[in-house]
Structure formats: structure tokens, C-alpha cells
C-alpha positions as CSV (number, residue, x, y, z in Angstrom):
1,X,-4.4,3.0,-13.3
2,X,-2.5,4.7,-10.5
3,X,1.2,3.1,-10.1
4,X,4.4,3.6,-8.6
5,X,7.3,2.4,-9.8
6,X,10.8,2.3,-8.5
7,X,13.8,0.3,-9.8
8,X,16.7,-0.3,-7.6
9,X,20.0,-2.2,-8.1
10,X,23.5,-2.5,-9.0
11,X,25.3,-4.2,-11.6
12,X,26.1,-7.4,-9.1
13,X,22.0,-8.0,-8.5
14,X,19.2,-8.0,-10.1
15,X,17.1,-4.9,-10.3
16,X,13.9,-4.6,-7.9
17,X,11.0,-3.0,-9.6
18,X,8.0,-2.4,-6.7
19,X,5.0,-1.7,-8.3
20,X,2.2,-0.1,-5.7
21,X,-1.8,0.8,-5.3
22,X,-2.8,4.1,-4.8
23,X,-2.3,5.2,-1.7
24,X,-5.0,5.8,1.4
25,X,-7.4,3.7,-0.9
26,X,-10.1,2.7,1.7
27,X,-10.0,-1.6,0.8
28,X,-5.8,-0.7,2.3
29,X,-2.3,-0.3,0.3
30,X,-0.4,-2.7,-1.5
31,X,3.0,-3.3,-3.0
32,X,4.7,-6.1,-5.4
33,X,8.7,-6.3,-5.4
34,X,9.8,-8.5,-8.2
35,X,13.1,-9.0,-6.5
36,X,11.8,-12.3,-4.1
37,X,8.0,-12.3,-5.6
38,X,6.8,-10.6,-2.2
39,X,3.5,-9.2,-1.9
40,X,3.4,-6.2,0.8
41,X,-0.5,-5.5,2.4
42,X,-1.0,-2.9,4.6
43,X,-4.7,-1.7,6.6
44,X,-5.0,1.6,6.5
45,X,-8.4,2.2,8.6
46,X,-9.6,1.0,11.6
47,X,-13.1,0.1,10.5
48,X,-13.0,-4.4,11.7
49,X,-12.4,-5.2,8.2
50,X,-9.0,-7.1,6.7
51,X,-7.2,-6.1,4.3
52,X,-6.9,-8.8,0.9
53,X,-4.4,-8.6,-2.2
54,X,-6.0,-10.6,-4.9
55,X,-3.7,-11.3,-7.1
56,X,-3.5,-13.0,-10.7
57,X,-0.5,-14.0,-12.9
58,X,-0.6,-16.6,-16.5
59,X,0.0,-19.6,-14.4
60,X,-2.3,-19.1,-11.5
61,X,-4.1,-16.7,-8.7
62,X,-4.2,-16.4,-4.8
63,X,-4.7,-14.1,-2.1
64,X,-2.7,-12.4,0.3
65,X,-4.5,-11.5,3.7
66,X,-3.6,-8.5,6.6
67,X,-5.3,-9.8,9.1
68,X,-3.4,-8.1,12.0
69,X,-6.0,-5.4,12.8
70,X,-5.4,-1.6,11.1
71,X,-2.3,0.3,11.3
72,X,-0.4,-2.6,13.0
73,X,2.3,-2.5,9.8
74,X,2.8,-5.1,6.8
75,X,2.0,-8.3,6.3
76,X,4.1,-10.0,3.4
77,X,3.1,-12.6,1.0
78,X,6.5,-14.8,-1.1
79,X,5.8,-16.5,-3.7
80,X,7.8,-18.6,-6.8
81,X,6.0,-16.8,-9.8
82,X,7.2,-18.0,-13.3
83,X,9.9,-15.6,-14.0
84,X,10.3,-14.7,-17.9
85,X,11.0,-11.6,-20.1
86,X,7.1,-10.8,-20.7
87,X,5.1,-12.2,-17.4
88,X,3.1,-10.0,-15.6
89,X,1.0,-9.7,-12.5
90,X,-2.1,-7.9,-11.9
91,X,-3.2,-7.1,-8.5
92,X,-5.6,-5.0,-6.6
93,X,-7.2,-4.6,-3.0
94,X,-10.3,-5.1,-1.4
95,X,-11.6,-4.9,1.9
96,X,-13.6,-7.9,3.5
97,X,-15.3,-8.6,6.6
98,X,-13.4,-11.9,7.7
99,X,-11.2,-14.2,5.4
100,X,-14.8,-14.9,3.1
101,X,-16.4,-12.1,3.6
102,X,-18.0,-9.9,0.1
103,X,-15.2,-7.9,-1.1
104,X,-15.5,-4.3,-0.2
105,X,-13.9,-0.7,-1.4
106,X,-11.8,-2.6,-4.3
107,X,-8.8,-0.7,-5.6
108,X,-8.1,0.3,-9.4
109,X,-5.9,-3.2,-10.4
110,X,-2.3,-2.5,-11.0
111,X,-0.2,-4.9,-13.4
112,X,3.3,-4.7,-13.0
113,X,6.6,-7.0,-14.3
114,X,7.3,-10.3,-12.1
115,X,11.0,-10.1,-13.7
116,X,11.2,-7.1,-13.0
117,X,12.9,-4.2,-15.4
118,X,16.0,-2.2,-14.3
């Protein structure tokens, strides 16, 4: 599992832990901040495909699509996740031709803390 982690803060916030996919992965590069519950998707490669976050938490799942053509920057996902002292979220990325299309080139998943840890 290939993961970056960075924790950010001060003692008048709440730390932000990001958690990341590997980067240049074919399927595209992904990011959760816990700080918000945003989901960051980026396409790498200019190949007509879109670039899809599945992601998967206790209470739920969903999907967070880049749909604005390759290297064209982020698109960002916020959610409400359950926050608590053990919740997690497991994520990865795929590649897929259109909103339902098979998924393609997925990404190692990546499970990182939706409360964060600072």
C-alpha cells in the first residue's frame, strides 16, 4: 500500500491528515483531507478516459468523478463522513470510459483516518 501522509495544524484547529495514491498511477491521483471530508481527483493522461475515486467508509460508499478532460487540474468531492476516534476510509482509483464505463488501471486502495490524527 503506497501512502502519503501529512499532518498540518495548530493548537487553535484541528489537524489535517491527507492521505494520497501513488502517484502517476495510470487510472489518475487521488487525495483525502480529513479536515472538511474532501476528496481531491486528478487525470493524469490524456487517453478519453475519466478519472473515478471509489470510495468506502462503515456507514456507506460513493464515487467521486474528474470528468474535466486530463491535466485540466482537480476536481473535489465534500462530504459529512461520521467523524469518530477509529473510522476510516478506504479509497482507490480507476479509470473508466464514461461515468459507467468497466473500471480500468485500478490503483492499490489506500485507507486513511476520516478524523484525522495530528
Amino acid at each position: 500500500m503506497a501512502a502519503v501522509v501529512l499532518a498540518t495544524g495548530s493548537p487553535a484547529n484541528a489537524a489535517t491528515t491527507e492521505f494520497c495514491t501513488q502517484p502517476g498511477a495510470r487510472a489518475g491521483y487521488s487525495c483525502f483531507y480529513s479536515n472538511g471530508d474532501i476528496i481531491g481527483v486528478n487525470d493524469m493522461f490524456k487517453d478519453g478516459l475519466r478519472a473515478v475515486v471509489e470510495w468506502r467508509t462503515d456507514d456507506g460508499y460513493g464515487e467521486c468523478h474528474d470528468a474535466n478532460g486530463a491535466l485540466n487540474g482537480w476536481t473535489y468531492c465534500n462530504y459529512d463522513f461520521t467523524e469518530g476516534k477509529n473510522k476510516i476510509i478506504s479509497f482507490r482509483v480507476v479509470a473508466r470510459n464514461g461515468a459507467n464505463g468497466a473500471d480500468q488501471f485500478p490503483t492499490v486502495a489506500v485507507v486513511g483516518w476520516i478524523s484525522g490524527r495530528g
